[in-house]
PDBQT receptor file of N, H, CA, C and O in Angstrom, charges set to zero:
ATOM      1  N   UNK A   1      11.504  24.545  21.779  1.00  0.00    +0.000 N 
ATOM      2  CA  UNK A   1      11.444  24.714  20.348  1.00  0.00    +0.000 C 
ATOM      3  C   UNK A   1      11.906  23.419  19.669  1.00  0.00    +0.000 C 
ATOM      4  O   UNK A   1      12.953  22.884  20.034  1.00  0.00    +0.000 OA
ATOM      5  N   UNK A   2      11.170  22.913  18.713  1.00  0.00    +0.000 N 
ATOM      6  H   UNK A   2      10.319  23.347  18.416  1.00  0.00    +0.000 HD
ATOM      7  CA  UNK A   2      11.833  21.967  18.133  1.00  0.00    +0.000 C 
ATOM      8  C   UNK A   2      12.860  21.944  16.797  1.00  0.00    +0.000 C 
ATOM      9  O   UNK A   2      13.056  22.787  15.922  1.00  0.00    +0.000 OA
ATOM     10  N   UNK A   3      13.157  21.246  16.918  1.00  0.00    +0.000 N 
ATOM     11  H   UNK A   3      12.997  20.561  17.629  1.00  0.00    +0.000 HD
ATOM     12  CA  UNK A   3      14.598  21.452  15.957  1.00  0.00    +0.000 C 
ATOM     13  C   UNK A   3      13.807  21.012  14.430  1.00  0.00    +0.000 C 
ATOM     14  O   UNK A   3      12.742  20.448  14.179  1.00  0.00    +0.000 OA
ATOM     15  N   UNK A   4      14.624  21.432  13.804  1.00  0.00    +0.000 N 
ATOM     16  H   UNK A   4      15.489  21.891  14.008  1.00  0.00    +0.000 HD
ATOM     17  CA  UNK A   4      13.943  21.021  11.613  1.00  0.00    +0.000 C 
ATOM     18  C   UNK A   4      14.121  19.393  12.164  1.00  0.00    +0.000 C 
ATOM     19  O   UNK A   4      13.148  18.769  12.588  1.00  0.00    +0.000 OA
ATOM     20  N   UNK A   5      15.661  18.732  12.087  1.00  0.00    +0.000 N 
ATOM     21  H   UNK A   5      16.451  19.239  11.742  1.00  0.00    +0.000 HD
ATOM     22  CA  UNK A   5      15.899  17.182  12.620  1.00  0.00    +0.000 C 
ATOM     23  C   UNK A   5      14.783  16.585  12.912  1.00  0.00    +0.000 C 
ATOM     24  O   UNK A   5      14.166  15.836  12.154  1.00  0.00    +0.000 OA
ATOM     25  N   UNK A   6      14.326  17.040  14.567  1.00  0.00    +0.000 N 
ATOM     26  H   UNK A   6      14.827  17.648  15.182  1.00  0.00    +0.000 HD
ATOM     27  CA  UNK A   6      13.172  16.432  15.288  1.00  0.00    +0.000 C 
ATOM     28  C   UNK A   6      11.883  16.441  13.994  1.00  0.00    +0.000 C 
ATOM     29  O   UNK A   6      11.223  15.481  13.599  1.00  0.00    +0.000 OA
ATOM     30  N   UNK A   7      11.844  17.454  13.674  1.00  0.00    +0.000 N 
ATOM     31  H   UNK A   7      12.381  18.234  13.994  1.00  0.00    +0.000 HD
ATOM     32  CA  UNK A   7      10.408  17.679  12.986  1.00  0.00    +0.000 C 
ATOM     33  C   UNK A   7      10.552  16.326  11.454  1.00  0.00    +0.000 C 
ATOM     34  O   UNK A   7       9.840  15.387  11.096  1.00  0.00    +0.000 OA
ATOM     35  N   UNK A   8      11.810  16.905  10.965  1.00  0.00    +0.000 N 
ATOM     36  H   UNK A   8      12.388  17.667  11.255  1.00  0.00    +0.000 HD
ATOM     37  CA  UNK A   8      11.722  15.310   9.869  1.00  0.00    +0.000 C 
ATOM     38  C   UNK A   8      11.452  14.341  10.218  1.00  0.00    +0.000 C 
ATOM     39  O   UNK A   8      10.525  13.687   9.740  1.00  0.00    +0.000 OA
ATOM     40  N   UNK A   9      12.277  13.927  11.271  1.00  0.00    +0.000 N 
ATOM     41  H   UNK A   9      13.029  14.459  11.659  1.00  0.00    +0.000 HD
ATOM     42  CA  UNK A   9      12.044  12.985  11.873  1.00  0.00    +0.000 C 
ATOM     43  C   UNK A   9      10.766  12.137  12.424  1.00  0.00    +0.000 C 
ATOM     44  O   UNK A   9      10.797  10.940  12.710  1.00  0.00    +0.000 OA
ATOM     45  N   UNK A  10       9.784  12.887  12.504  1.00  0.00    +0.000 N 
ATOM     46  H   UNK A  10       9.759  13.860  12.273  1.00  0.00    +0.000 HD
ATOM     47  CA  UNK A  10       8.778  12.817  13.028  1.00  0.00    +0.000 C 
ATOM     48  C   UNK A  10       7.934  12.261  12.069  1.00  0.00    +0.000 C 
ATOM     49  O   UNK A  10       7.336  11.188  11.994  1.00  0.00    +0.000 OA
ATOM     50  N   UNK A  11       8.065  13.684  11.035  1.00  0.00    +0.000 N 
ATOM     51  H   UNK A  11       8.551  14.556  11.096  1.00  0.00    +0.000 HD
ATOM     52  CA  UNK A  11       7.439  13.307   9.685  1.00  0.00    +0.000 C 
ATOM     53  C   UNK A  11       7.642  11.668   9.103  1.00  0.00    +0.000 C 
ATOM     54  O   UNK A  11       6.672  10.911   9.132  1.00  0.00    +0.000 OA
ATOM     55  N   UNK A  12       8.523  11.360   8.758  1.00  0.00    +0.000 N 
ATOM     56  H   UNK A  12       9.311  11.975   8.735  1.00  0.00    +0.000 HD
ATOM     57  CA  UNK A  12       9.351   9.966   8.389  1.00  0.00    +0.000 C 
ATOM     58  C   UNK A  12       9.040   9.122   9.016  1.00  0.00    +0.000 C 
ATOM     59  O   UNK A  12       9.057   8.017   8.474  1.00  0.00    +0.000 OA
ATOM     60  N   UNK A  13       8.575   9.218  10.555  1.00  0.00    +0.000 N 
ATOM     61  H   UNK A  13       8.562  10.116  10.995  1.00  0.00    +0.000 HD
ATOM     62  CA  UNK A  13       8.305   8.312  11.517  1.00  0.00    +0.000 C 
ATOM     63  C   UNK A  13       6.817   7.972  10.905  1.00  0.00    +0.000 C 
ATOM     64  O   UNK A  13       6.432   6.844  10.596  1.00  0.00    +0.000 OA
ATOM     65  N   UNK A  14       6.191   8.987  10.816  1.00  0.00    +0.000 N 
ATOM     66  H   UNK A  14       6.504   9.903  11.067  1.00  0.00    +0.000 HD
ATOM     67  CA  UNK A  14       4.630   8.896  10.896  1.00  0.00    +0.000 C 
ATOM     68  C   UNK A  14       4.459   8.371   9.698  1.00  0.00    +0.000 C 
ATOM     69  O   UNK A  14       3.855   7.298   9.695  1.00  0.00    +0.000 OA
ATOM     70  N   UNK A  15       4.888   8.896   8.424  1.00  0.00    +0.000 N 
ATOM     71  H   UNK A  15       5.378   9.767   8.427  1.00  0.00    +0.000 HD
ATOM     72  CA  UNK A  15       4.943   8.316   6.937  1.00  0.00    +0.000 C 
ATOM     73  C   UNK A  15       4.743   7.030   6.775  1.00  0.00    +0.000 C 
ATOM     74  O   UNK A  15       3.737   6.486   6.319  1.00  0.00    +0.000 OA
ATOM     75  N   UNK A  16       6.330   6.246   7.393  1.00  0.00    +0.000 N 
ATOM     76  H   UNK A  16       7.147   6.688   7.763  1.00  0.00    +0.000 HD
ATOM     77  CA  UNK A  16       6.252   5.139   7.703  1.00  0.00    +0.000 C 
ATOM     78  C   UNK A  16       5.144   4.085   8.188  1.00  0.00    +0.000 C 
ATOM     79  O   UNK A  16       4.558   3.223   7.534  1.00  0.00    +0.000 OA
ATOM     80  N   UNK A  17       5.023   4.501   9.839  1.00  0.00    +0.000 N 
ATOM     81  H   UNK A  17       5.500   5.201  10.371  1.00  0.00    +0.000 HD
ATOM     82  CA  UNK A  17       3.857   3.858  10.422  1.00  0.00    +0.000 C 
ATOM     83  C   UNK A  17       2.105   3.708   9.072  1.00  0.00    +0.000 C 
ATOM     84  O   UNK A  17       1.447   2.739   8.696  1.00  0.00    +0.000 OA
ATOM     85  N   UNK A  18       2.043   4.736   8.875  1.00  0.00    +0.000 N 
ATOM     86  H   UNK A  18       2.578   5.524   9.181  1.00  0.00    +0.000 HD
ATOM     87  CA  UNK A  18       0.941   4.852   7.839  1.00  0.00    +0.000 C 
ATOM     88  C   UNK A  18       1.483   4.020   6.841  1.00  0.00    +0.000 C 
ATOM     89  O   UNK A  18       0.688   3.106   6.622  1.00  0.00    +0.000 OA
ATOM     90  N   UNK A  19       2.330   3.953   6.254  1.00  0.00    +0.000 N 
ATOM     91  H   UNK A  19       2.976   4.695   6.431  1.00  0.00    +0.000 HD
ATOM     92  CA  UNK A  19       2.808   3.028   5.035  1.00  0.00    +0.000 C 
ATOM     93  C   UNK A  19       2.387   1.917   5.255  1.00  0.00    +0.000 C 
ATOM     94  O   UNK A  19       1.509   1.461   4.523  1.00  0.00    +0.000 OA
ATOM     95  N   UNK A  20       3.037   0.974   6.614  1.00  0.00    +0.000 N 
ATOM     96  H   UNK A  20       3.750   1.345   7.209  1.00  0.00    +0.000 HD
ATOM     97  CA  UNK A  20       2.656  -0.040   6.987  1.00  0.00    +0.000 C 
ATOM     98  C   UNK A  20       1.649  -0.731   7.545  1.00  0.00    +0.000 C 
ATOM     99  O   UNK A  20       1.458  -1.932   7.738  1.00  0.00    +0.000 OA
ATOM    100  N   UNK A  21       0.659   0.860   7.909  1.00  0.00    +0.000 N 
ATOM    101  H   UNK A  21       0.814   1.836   7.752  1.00  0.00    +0.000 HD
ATOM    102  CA  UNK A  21      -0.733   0.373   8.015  1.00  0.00    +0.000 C 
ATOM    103  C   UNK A  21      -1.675   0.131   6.436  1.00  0.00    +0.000 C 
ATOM    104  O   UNK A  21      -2.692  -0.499   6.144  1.00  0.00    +0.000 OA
ATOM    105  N   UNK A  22      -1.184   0.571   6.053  1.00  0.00    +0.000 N 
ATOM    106  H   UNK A  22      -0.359   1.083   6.291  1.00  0.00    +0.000 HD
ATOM    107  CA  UNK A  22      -2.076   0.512   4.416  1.00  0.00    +0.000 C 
ATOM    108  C   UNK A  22      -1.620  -0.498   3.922  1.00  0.00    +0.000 C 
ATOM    109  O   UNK A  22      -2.480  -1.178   3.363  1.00  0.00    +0.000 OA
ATOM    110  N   UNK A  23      -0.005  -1.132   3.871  1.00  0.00    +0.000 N 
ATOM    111  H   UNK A  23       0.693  -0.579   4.326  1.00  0.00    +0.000 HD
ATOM    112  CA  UNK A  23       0.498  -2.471   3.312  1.00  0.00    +0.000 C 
ATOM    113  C   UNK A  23      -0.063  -3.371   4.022  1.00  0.00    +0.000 C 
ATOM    114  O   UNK A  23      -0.583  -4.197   3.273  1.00  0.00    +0.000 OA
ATOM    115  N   UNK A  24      -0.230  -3.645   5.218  1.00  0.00    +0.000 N 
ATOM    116  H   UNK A  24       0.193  -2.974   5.827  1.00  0.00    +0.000 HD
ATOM    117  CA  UNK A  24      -0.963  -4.636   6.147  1.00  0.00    +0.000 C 
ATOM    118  C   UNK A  24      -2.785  -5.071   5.522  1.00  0.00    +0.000 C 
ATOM    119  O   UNK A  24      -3.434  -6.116   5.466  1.00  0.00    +0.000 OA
ATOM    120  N   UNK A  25      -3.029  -3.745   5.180  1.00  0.00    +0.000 N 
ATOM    121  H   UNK A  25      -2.502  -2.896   5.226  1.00  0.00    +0.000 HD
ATOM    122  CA  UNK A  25      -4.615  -3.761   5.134  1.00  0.00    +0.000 C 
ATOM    123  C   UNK A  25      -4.496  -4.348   3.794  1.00  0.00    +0.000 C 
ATOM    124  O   UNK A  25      -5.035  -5.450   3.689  1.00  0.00    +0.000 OA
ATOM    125  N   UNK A  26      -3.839  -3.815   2.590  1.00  0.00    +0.000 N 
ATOM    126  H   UNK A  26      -3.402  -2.919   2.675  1.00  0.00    +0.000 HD
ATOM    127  CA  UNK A  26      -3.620  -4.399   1.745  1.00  0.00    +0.000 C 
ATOM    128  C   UNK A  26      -3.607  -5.858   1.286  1.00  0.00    +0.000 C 
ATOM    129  O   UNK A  26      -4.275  -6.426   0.423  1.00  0.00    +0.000 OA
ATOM    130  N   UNK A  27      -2.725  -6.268   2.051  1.00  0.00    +0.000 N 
ATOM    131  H   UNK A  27      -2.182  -5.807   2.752  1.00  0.00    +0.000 HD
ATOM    132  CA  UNK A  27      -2.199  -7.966   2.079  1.00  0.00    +0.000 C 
ATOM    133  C   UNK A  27      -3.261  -8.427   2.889  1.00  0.00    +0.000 C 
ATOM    134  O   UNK A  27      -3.230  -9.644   2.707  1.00  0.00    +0.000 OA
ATOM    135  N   UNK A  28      -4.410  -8.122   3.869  1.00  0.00    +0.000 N 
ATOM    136  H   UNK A  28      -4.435  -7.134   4.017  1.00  0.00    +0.000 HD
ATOM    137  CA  UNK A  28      -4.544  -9.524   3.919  1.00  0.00    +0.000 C 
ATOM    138  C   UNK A  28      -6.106  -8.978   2.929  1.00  0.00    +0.000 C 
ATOM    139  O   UNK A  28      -6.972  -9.843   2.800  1.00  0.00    +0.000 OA
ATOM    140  N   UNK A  29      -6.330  -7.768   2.380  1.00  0.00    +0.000 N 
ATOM    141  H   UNK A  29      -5.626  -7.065   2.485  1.00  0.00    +0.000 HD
ATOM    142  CA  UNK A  29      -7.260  -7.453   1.303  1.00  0.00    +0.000 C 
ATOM    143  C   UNK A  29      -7.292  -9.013   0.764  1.00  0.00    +0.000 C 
ATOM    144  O   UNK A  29      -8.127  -9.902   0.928  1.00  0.00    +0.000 OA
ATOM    145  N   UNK A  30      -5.791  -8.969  -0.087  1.00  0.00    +0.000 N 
ATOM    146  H   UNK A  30      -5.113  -8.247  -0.220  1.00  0.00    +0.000 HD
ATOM    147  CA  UNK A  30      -5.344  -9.706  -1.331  1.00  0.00    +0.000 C 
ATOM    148  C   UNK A  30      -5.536 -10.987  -0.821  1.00  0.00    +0.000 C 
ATOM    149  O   UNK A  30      -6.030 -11.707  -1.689  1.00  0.00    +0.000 OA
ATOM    150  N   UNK A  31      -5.337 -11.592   0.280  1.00  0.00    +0.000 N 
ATOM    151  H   UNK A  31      -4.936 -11.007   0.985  1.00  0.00    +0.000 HD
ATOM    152  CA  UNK A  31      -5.396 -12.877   1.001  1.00  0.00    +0.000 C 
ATOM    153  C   UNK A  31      -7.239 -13.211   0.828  1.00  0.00    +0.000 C 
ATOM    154  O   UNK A  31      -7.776 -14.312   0.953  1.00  0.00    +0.000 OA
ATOM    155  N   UNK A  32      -7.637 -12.434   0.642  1.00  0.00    +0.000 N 
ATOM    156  H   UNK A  32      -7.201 -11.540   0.540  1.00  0.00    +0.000 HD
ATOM    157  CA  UNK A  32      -9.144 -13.141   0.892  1.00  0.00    +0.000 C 
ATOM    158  C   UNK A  32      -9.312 -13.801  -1.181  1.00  0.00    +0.000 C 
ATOM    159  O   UNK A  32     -10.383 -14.295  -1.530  1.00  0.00    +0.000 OA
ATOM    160  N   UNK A  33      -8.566 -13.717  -1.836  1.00  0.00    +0.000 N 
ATOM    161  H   UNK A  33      -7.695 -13.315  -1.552  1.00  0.00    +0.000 HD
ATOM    162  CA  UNK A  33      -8.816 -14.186  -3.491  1.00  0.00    +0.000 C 
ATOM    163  C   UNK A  33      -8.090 -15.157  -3.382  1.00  0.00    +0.000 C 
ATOM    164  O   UNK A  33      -7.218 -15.239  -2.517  1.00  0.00    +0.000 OA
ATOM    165  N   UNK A  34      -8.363 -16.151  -4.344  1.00  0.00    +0.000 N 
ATOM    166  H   UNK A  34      -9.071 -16.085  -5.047  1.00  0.00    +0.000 HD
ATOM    167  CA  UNK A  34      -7.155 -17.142  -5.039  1.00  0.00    +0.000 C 
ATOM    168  C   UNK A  34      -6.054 -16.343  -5.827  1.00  0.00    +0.000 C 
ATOM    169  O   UNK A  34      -6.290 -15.153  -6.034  1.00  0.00    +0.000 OA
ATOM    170  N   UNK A  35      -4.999 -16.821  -6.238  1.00  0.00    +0.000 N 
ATOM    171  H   UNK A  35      -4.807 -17.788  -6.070  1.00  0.00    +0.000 HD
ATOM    172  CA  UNK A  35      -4.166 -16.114  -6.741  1.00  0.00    +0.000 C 
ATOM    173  C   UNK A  35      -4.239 -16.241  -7.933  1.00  0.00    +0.000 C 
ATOM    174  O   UNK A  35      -3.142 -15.907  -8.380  1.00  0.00    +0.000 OA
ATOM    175  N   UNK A  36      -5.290 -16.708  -9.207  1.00  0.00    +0.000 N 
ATOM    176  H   UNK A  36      -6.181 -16.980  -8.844  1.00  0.00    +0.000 HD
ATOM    177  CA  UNK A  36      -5.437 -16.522  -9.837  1.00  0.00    +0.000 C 
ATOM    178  C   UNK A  36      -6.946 -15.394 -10.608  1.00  0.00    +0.000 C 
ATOM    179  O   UNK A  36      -7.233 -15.203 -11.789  1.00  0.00    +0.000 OA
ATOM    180  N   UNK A  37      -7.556 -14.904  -9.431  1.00  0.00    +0.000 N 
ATOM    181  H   UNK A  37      -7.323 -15.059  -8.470  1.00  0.00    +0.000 HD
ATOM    182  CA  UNK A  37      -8.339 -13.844  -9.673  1.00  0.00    +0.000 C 
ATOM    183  C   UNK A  37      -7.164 -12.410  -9.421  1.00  0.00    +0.000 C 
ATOM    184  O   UNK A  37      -7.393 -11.334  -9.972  1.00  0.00    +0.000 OA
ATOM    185  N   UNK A  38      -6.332 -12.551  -8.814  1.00  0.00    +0.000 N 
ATOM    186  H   UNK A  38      -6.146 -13.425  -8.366  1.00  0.00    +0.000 HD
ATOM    187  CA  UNK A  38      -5.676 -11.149  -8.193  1.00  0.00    +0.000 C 
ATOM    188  C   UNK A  38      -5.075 -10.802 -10.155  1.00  0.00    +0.000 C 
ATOM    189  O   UNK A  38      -4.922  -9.591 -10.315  1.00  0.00    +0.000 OA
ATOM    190  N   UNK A  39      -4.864 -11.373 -11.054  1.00  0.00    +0.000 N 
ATOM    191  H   UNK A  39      -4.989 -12.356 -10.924  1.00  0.00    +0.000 HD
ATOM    192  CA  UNK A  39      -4.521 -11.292 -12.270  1.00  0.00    +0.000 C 
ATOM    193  C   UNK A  39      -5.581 -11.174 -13.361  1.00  0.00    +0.000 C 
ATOM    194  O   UNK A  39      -5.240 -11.442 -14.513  1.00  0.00    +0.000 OA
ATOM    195  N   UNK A  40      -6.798 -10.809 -13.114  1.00  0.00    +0.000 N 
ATOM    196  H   UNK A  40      -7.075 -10.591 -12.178  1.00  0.00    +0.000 HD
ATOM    197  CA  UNK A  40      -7.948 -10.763 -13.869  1.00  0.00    +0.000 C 
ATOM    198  C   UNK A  40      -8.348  -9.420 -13.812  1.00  0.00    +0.000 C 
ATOM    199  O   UNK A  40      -8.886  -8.972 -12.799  1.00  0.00    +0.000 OA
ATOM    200  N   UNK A  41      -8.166  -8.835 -14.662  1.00  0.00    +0.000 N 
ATOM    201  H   UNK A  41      -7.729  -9.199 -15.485  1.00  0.00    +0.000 HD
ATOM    202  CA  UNK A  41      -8.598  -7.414 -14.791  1.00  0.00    +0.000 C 
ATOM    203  C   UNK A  41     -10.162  -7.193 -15.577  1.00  0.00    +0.000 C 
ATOM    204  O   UNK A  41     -10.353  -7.422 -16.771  1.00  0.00    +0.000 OA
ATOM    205  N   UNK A  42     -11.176  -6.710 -14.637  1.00  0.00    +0.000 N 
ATOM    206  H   UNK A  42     -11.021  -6.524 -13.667  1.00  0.00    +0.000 HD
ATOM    207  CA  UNK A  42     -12.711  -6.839 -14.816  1.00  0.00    +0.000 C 
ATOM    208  C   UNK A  42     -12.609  -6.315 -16.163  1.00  0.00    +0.000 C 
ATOM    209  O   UNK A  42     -12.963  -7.146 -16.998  1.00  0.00    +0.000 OA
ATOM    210  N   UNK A  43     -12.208  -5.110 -16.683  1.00  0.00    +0.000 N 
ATOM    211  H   UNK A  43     -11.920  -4.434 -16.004  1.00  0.00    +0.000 HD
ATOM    212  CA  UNK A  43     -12.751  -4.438 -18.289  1.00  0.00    +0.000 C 
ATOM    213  C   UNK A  43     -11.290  -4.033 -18.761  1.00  0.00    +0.000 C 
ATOM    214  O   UNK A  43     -10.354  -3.865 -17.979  1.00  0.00    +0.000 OA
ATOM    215  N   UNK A  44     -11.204  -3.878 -20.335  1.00  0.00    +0.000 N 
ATOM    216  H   UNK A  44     -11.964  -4.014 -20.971  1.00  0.00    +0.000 HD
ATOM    217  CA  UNK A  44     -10.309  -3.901 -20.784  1.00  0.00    +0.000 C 
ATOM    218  C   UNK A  44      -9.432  -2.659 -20.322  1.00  0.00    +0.000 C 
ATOM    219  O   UNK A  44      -8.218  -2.516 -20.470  1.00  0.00    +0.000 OA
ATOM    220  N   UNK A  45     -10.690  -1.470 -19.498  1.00  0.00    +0.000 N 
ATOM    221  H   UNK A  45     -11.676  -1.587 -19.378  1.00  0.00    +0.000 HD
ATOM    222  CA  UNK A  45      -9.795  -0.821 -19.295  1.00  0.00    +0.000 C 
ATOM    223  C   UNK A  45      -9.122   0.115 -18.070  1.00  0.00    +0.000 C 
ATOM    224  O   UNK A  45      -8.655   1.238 -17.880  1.00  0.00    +0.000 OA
ATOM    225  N   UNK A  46      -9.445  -1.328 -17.275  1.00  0.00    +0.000 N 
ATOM    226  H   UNK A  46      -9.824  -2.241 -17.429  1.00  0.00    +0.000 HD
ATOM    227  CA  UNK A  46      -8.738  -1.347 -15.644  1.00  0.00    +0.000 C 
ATOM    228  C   UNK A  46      -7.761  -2.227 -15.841  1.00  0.00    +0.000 C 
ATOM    229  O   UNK A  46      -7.623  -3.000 -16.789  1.00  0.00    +0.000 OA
ATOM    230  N   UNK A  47      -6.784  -2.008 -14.481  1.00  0.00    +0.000 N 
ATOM    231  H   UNK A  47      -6.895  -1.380 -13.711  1.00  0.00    +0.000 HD
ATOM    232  CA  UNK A  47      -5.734  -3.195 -14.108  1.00  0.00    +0.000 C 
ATOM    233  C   UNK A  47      -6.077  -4.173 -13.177  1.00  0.00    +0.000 C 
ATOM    234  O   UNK A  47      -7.088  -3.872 -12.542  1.00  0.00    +0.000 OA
ATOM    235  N   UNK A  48      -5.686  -5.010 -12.945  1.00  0.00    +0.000 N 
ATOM    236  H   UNK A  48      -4.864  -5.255 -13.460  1.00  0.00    +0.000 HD
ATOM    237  CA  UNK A  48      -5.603  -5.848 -12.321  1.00  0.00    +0.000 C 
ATOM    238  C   UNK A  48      -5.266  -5.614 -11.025  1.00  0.00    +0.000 C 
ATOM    239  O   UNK A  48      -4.539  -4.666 -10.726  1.00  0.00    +0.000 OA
ATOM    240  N   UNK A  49      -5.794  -6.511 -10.069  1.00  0.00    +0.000 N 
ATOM    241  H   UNK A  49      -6.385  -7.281 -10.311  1.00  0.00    +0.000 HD
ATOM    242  CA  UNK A  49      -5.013  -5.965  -8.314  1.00  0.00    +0.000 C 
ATOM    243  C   UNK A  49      -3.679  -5.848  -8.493  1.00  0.00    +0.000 C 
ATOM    244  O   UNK A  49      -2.964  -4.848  -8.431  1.00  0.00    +0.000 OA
ATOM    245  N   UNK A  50      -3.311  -7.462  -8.819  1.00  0.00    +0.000 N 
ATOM    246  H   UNK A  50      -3.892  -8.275  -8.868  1.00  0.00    +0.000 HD
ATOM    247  CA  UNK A  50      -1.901  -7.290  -8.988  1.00  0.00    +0.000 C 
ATOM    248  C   UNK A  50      -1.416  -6.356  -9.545  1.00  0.00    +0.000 C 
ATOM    249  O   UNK A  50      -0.329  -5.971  -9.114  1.00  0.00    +0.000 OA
ATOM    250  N   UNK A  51      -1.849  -5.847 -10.367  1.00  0.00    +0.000 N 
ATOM    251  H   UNK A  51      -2.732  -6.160 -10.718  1.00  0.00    +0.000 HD
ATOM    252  CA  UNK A  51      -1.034  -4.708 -11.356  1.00  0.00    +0.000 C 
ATOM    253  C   UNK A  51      -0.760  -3.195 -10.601  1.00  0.00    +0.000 C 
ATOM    254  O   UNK A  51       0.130  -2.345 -10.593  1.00  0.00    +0.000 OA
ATOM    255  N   UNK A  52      -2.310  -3.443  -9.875  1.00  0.00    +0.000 N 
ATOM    256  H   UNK A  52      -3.034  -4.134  -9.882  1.00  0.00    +0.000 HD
ATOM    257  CA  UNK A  52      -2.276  -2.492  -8.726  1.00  0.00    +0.000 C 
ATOM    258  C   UNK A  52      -1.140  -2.570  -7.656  1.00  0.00    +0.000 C 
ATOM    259  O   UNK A  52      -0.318  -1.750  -7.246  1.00  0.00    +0.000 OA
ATOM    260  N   UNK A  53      -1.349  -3.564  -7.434  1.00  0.00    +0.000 N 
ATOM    261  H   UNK A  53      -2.016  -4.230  -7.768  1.00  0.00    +0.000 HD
ATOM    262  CA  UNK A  53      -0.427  -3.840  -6.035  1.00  0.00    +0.000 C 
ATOM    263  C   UNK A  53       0.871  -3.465  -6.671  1.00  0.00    +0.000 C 
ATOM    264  O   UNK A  53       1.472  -2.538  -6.129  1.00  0.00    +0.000 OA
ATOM    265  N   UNK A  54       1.346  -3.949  -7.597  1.00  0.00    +0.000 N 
ATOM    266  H   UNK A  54       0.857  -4.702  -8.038  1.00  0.00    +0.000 HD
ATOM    267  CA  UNK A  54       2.687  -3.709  -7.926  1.00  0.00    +0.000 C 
ATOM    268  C   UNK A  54       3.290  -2.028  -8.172  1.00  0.00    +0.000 C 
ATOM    269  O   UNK A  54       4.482  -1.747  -8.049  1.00  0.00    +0.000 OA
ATOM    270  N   UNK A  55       2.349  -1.142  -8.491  1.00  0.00    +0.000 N 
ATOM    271  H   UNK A  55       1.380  -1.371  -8.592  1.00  0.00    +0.000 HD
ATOM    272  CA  UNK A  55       2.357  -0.079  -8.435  1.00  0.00    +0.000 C 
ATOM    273  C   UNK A  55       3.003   0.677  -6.971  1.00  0.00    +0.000 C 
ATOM    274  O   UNK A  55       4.004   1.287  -6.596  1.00  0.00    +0.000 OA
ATOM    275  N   UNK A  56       1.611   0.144  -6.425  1.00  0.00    +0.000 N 
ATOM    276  H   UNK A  56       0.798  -0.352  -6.730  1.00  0.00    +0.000 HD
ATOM    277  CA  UNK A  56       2.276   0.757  -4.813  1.00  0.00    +0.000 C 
ATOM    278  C   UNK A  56       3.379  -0.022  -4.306  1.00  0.00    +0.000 C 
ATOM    279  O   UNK A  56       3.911   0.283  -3.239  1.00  0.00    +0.000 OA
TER     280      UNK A  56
């Protein structure tokens, strides 16, 4: 039987790992622009990557 502990634990583990797969994919997303497109928001009424990025 597993314990609640084990089971958070698990959860938190996996959370994590996924976190850092999406931040990874993210960054080198952002790596393929100059760093002055990542601040250009296409229509007045989107954000910007950056603005994005800073969110997550």
């Amino acid at each position: 039987m597993t314990s609640p502990q084990d089971l958070g634990s698990t959860v938190i583990s996996s959370a994590m790992t996924a976190f850092r797969n999406d931040q990874s994919r993210a960054d080198k997303a952002a790596a393929q622009l100059p760093d002055e497109k990542l601040h250009v928001a296409l229509d007045p009424n989107t954000n910007s990557i950056a603005v994005i990025m800073k969110h997550v």
